[in-house]
PyMOL Python script that loads the backbone (N, CA, C, O; Angstrom):
from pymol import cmd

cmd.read_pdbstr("""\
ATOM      1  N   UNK A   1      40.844 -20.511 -78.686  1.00  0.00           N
ATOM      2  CA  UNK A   1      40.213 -21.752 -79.098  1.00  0.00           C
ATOM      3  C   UNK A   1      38.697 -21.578 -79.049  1.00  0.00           C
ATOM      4  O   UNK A   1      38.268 -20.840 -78.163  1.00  0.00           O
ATOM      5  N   UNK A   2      37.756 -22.205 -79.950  1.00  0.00           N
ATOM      6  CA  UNK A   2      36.690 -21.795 -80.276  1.00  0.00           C
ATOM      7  C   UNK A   2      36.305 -23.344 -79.508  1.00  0.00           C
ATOM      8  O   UNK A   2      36.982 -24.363 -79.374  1.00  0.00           O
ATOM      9  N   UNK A   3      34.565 -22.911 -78.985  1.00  0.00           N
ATOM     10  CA  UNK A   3      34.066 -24.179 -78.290  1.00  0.00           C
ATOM     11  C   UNK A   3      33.009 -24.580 -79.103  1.00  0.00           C
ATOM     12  O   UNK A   3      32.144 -23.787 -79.475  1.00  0.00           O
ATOM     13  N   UNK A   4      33.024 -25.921 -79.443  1.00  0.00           N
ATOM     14  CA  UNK A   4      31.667 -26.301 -79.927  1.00  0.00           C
ATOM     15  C   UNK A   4      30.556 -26.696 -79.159  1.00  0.00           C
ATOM     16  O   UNK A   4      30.678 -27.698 -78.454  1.00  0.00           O
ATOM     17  N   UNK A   5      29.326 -25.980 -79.182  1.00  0.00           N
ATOM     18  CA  UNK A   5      28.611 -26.729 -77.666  1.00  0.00           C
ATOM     19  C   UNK A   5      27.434 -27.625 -78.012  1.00  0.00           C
ATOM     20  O   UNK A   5      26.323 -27.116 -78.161  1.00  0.00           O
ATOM     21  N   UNK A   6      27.634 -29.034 -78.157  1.00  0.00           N
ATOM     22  CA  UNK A   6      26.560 -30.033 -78.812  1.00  0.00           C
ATOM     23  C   UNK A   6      25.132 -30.340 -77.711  1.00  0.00           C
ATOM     24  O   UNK A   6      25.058 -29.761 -76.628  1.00  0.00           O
ATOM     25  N   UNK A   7      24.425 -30.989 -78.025  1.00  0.00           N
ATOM     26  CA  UNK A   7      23.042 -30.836 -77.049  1.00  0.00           C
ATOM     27  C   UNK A   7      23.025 -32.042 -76.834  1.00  0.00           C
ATOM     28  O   UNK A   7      21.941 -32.523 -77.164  1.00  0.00           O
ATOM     29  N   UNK A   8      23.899 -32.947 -76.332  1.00  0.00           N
ATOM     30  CA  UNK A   8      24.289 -34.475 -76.118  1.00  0.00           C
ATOM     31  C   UNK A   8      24.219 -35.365 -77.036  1.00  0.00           C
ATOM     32  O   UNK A   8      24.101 -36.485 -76.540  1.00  0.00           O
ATOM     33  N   UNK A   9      24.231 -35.363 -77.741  1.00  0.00           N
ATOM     34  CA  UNK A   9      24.111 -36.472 -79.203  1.00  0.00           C
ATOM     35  C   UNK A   9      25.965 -36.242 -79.757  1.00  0.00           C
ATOM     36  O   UNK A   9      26.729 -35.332 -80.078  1.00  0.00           O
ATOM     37  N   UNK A  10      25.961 -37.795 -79.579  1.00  0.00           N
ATOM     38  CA  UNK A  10      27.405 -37.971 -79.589  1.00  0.00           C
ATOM     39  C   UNK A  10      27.445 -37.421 -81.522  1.00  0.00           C
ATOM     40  O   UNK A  10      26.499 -37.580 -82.293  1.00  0.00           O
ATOM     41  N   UNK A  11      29.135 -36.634 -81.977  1.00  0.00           N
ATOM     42  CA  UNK A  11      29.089 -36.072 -83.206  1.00  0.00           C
ATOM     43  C   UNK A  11      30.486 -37.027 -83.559  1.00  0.00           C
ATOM     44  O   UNK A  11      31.350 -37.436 -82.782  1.00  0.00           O
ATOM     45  N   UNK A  12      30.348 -37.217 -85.088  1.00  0.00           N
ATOM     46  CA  UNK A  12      31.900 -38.024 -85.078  1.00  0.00           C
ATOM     47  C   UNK A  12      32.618 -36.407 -85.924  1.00  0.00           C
ATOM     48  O   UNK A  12      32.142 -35.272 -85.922  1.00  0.00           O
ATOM     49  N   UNK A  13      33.801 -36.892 -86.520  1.00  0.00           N
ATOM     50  CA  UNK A  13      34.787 -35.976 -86.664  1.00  0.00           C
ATOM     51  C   UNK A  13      34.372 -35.212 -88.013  1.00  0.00           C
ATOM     52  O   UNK A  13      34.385 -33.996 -88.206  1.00  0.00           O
ATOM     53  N   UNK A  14      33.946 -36.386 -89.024  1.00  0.00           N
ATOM     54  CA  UNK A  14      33.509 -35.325 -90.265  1.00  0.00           C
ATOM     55  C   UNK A  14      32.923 -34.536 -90.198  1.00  0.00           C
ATOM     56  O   UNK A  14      33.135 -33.496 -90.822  1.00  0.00           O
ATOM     57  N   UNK A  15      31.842 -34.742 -89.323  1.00  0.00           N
ATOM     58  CA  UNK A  15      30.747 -33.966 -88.942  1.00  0.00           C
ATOM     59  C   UNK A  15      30.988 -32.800 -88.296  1.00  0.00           C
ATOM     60  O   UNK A  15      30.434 -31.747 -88.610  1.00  0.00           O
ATOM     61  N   UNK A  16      31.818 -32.913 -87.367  1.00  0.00           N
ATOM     62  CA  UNK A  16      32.520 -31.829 -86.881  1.00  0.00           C
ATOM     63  C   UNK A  16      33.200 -30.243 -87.815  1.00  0.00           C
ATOM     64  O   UNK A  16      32.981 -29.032 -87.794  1.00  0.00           O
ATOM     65  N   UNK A  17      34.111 -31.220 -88.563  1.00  0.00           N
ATOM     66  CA  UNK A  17      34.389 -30.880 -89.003  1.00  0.00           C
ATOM     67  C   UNK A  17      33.486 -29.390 -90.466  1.00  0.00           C
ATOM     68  O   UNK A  17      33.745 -28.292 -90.960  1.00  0.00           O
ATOM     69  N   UNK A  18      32.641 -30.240 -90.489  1.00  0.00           N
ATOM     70  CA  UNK A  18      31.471 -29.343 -91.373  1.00  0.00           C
ATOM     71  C   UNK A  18      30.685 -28.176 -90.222  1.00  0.00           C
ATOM     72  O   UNK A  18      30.686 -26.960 -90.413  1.00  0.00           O
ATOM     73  N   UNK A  19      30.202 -28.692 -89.322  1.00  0.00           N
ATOM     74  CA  UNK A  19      29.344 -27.604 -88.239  1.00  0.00           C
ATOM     75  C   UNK A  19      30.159 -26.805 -87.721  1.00  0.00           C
ATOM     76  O   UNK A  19      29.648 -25.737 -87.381  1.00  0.00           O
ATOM     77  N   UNK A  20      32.017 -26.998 -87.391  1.00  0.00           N
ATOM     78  CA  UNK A  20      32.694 -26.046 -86.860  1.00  0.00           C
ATOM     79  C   UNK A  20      33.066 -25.068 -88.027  1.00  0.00           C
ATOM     80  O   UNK A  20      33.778 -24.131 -87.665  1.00  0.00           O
ATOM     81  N   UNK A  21      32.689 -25.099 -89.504  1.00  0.00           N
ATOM     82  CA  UNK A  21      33.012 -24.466 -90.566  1.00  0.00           C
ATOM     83  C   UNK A  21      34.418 -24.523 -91.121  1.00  0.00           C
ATOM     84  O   UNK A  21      34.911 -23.672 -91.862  1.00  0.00           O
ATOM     85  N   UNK A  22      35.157 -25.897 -90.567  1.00  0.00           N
ATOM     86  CA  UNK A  22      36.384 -26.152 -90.691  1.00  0.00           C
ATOM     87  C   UNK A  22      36.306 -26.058 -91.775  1.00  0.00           C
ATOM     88  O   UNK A  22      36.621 -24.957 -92.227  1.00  0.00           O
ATOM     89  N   UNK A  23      35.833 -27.186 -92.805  1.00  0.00           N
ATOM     90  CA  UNK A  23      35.321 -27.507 -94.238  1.00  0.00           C
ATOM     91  C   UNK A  23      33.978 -27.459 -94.580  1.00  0.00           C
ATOM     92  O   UNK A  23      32.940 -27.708 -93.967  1.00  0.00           O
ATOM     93  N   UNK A  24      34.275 -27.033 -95.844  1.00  0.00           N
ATOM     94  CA  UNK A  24      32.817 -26.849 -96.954  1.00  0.00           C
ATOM     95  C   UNK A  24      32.040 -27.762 -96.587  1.00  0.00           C
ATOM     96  O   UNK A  24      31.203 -27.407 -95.757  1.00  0.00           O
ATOM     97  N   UNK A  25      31.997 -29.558 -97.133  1.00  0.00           N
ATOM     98  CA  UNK A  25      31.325 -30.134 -96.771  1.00  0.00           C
ATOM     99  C   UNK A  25      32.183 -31.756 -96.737  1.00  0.00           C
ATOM    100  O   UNK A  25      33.396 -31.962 -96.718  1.00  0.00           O
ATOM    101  N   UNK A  26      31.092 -32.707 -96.739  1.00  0.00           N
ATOM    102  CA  UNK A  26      31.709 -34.147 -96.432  1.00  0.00           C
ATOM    103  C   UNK A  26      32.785 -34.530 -96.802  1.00  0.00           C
ATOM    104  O   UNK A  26      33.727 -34.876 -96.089  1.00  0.00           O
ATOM    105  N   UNK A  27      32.694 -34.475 -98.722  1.00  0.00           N
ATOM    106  CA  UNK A  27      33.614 -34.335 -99.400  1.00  0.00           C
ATOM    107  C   UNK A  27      35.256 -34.134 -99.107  1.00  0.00           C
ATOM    108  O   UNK A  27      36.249 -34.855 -99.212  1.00  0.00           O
ATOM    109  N   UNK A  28      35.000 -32.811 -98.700  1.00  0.00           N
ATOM    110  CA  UNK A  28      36.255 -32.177 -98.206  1.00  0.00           C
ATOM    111  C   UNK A  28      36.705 -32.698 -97.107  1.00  0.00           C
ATOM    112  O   UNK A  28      37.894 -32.822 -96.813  1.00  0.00           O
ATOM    113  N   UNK A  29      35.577 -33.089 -96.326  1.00  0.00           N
ATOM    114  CA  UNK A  29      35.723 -33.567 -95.012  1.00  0.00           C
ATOM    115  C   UNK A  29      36.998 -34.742 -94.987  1.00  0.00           C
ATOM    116  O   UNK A  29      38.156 -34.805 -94.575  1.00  0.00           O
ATOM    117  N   UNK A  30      36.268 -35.393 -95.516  1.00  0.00           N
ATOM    118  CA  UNK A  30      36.891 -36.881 -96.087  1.00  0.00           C
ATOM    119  C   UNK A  30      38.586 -36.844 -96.557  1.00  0.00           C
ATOM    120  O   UNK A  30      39.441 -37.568 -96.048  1.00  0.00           O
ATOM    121  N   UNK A  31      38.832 -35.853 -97.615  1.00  0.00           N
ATOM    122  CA  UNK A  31      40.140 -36.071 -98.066  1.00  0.00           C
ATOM    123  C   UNK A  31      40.600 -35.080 -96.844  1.00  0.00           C
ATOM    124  O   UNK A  31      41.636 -35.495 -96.325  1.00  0.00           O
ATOM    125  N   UNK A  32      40.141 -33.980 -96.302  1.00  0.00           N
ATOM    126  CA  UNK A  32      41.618 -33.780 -95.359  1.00  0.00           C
ATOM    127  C   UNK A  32      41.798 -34.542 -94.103  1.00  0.00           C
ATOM    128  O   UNK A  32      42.616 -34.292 -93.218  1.00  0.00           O
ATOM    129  N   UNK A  33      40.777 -35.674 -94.141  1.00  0.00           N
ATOM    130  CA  UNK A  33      40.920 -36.366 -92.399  1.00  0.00           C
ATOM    131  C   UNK A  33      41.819 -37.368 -92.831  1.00  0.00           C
ATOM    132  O   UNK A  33      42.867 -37.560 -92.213  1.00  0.00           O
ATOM    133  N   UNK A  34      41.429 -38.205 -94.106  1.00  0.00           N
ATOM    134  CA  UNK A  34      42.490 -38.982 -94.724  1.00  0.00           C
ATOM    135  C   UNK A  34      43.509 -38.845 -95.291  1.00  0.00           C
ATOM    136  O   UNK A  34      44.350 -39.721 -95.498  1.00  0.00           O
ATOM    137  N   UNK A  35      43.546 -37.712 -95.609  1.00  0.00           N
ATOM    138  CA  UNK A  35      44.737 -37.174 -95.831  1.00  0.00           C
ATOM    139  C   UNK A  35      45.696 -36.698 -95.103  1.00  0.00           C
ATOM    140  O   UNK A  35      46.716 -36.271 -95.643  1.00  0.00           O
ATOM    141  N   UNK A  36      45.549 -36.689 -93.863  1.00  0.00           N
ATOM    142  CA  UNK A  36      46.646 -36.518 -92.229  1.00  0.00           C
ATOM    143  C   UNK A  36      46.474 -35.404 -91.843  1.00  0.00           C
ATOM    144  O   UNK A  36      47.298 -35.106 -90.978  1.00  0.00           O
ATOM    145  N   UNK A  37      45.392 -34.194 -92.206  1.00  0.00           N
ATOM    146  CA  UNK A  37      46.018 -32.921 -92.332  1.00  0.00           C
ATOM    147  C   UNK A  37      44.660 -32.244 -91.006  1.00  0.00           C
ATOM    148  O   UNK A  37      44.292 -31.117 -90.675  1.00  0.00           O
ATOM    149  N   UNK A  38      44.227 -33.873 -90.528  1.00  0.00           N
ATOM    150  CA  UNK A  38      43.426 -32.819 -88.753  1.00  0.00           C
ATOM    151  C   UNK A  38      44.167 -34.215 -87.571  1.00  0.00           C
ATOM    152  O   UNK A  38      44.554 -35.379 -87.674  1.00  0.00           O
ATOM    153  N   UNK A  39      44.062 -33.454 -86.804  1.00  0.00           N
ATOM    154  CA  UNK A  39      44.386 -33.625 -85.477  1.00  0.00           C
ATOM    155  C   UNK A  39      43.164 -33.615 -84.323  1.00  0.00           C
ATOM    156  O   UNK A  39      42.336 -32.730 -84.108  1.00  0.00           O
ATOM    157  N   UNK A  40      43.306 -34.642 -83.797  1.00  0.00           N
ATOM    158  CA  UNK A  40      42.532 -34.548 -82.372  1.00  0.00           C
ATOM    159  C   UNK A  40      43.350 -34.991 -81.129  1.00  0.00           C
ATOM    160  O   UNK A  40      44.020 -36.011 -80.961  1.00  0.00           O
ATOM    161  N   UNK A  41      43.140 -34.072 -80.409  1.00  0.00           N
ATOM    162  CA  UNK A  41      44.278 -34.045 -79.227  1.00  0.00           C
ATOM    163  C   UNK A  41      45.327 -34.182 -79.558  1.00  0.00           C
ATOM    164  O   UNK A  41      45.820 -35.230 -79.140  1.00  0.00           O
ATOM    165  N   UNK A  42      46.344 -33.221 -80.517  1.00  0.00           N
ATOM    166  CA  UNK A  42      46.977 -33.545 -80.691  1.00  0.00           C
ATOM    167  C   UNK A  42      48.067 -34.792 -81.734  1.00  0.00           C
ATOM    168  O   UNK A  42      49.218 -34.782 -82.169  1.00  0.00           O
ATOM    169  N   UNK A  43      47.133 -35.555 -81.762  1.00  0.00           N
ATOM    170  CA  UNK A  43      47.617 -36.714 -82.830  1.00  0.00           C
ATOM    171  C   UNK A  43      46.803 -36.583 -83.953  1.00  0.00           C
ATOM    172  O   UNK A  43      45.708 -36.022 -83.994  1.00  0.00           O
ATOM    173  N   UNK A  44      47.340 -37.077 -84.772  1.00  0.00           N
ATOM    174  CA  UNK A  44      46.794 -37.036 -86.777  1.00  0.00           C
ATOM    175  C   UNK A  44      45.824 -37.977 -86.434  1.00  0.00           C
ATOM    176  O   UNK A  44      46.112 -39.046 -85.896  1.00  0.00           O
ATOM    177  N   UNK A  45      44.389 -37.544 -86.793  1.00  0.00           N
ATOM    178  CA  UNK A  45      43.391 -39.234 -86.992  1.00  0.00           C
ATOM    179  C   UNK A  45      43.015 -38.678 -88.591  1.00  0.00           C
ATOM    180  O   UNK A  45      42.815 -37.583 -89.116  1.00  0.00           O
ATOM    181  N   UNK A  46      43.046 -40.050 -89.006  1.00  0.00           N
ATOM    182  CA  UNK A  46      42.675 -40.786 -90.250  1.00  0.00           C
ATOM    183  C   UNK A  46      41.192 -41.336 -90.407  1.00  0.00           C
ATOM    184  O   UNK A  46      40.769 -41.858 -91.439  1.00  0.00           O
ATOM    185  N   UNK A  47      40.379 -41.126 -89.108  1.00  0.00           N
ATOM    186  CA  UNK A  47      38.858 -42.081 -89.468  1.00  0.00           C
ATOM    187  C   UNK A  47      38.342 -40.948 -89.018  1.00  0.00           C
ATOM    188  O   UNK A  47      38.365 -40.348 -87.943  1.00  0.00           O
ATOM    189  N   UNK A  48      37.812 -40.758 -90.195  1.00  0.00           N
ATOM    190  CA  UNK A  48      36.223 -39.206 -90.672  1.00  0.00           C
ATOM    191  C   UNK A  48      34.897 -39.764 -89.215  1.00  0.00           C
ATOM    192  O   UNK A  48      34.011 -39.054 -88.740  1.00  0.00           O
ATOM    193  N   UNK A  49      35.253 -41.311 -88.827  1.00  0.00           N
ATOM    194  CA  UNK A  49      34.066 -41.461 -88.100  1.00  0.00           C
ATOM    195  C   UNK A  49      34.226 -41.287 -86.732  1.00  0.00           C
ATOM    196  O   UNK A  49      33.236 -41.447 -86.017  1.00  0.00           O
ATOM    197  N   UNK A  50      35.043 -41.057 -86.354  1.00  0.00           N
ATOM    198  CA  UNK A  50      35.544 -40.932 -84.827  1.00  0.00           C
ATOM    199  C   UNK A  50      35.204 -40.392 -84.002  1.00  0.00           C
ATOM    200  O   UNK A  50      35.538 -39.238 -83.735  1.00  0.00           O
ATOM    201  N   UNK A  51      34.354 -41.169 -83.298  1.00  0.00           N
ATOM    202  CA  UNK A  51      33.266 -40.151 -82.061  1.00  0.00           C
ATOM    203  C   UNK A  51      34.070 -39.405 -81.021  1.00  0.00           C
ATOM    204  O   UNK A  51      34.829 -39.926 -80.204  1.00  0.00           O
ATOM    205  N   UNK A  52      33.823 -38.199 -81.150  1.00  0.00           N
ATOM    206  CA  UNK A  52      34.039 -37.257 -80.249  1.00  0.00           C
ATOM    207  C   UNK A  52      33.576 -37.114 -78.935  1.00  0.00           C
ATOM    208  O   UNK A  52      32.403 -36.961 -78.597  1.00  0.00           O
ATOM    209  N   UNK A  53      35.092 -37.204 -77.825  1.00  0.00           N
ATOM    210  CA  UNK A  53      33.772 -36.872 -76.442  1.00  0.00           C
ATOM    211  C   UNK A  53      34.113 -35.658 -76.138  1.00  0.00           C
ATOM    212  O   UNK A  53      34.566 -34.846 -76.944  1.00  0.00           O
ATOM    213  N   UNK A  54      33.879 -35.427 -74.739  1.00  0.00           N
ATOM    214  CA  UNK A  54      33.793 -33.992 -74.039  1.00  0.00           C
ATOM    215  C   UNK A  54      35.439 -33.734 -74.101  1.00  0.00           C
ATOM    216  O   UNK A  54      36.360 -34.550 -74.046  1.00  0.00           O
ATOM    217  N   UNK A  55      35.451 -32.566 -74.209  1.00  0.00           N
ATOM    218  CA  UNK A  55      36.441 -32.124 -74.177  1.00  0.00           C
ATOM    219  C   UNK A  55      37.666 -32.033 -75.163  1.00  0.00           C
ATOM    220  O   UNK A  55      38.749 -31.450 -75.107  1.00  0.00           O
ATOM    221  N   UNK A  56      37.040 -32.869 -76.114  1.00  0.00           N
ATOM    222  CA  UNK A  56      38.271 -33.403 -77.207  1.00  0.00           C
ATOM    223  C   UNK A  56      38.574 -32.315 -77.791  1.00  0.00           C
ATOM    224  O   UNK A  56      37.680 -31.469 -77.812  1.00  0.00           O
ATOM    225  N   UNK A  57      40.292 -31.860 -78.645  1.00  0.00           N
ATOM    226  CA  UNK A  57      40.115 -30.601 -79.378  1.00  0.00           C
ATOM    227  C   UNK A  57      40.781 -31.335 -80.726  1.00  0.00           C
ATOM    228  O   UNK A  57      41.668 -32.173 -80.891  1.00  0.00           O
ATOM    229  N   UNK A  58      39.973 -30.652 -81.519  1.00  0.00           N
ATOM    230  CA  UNK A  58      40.256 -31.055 -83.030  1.00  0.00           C
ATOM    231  C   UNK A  58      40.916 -29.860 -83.636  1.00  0.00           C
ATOM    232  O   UNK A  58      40.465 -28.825 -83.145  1.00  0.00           O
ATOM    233  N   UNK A  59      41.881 -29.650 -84.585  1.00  0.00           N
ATOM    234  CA  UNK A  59      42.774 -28.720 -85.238  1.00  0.00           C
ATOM    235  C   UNK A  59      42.657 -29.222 -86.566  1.00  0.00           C
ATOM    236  O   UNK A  59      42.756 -30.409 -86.876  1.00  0.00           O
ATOM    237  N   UNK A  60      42.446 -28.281 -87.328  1.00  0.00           N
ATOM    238  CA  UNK A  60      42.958 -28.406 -88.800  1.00  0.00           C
ATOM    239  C   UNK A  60      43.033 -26.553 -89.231  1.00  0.00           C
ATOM    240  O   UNK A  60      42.448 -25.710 -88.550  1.00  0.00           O
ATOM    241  N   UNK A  61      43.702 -26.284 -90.226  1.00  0.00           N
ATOM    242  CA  UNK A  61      43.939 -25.631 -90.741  1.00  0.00           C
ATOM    243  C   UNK A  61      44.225 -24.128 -90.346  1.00  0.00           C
ATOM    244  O   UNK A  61      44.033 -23.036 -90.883  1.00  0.00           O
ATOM    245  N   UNK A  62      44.863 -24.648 -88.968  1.00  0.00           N
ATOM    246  CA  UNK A  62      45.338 -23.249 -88.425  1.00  0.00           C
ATOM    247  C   UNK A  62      44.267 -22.919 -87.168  1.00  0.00           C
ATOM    248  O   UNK A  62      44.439 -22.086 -86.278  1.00  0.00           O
ATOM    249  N   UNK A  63      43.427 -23.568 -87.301  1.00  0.00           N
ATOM    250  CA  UNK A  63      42.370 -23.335 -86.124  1.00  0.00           C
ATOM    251  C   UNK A  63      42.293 -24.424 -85.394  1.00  0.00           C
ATOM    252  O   UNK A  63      42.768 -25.516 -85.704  1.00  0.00           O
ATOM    253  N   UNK A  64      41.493 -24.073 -84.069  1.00  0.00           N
ATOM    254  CA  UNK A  64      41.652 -25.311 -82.926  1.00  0.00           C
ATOM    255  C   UNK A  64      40.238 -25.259 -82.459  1.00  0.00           C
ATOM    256  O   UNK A  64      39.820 -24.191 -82.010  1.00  0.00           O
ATOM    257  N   UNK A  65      39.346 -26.448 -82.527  1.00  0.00           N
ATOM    258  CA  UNK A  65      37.975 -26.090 -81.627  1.00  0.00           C
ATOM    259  C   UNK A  65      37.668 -27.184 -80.967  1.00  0.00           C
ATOM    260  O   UNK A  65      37.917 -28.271 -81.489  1.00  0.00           O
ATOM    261  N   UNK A  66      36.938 -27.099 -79.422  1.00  0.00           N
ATOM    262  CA  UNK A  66      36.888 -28.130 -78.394  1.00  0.00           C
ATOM    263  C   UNK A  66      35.787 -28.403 -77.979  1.00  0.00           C
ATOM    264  O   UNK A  66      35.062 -27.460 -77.661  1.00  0.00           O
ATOM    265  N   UNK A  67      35.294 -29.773 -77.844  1.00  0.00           N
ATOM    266  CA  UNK A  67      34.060 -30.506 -78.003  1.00  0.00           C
ATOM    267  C   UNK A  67      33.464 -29.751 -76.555  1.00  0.00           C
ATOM    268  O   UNK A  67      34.164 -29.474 -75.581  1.00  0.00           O
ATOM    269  N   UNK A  68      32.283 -29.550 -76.662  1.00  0.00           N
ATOM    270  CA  UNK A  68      31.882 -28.939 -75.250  1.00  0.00           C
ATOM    271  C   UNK A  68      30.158 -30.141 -75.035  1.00  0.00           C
ATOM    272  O   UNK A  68      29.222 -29.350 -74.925  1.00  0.00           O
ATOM    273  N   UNK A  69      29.848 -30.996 -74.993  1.00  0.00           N
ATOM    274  CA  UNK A  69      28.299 -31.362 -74.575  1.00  0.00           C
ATOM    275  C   UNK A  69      27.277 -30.524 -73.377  1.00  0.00           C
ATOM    276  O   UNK A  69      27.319 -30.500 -72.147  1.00  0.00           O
ATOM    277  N   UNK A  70      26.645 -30.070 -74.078  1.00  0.00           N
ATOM    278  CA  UNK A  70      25.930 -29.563 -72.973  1.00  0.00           C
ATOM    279  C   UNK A  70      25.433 -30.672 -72.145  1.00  0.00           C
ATOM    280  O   UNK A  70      25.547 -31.795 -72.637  1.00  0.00           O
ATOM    281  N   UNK A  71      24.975 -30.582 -71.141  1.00  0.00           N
ATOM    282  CA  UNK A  71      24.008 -31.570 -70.482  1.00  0.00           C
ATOM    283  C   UNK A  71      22.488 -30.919 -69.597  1.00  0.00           C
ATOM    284  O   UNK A  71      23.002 -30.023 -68.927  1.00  0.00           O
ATOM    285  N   UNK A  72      21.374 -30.902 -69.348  1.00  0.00           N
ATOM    286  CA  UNK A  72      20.194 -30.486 -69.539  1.00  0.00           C
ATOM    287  C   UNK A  72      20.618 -31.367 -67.140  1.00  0.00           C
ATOM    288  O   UNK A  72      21.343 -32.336 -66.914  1.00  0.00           O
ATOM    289  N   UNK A  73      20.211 -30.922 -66.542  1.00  0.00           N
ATOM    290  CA  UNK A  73      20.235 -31.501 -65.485  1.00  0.00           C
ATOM    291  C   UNK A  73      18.166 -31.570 -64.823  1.00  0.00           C
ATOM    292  O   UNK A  73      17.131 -31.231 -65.397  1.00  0.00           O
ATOM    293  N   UNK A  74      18.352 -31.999 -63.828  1.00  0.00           N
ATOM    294  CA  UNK A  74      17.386 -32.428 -63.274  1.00  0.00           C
ATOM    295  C   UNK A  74      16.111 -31.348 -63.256  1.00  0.00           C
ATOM    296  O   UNK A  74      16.442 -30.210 -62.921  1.00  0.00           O
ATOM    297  N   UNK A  75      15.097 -31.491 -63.481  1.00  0.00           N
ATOM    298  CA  UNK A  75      13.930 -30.232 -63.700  1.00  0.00           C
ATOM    299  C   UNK A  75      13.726 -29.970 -62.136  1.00  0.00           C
ATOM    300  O   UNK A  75      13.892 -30.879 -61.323  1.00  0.00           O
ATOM    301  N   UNK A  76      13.369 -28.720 -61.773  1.00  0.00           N
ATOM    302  CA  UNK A  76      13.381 -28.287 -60.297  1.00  0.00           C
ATOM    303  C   UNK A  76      12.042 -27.664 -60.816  1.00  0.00           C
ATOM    304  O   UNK A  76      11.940 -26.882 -61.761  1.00  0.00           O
ATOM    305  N   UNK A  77      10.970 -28.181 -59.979  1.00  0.00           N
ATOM    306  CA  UNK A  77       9.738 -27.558 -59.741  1.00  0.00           C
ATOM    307  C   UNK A  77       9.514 -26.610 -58.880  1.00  0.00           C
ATOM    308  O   UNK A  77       8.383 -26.139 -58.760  1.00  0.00           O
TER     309      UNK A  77
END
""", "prot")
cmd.dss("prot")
cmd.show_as("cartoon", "prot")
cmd.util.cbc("prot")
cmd.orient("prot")
């Protein structure tokens, strides 16, 4: 399983979907999320807008990749 590692800015699924190189672009994005053919955790989602949190894993097309947020912690002088 491949990790996606975001820099805290919440990503929804289309989007995902394009930066993990799942799909070409929005377009595409669009008909295979509505079209039943990705999965997050497991279940079919239908909304391209669906904010992703930590840990979530999204599947389409034979591949599996899992939301990773980085987080930046406290500055140590």
């Amino acid at each position: 399983m491949e990790k996606i590692e975001l820099n805290g800015e919440i990503i929804r699924l289309g989007q995902l979907l394009k930066l993990a190189g799942l799909v070409d672009n929005g377009g595409e994005a669009k008909v295979r999320v509505q079209g039943g053919e990705v999965r997050v955790n497991g279940q079919v989602e239908t909304r391209r807008g669906r904010q992703l949190q930590q840990g979530d894993r999204v599947e389409y097309g034979g591949r599996q990749v899992e939301v990773c947020y980085l987080t930046t912690g406290p500055k140590v002088d």
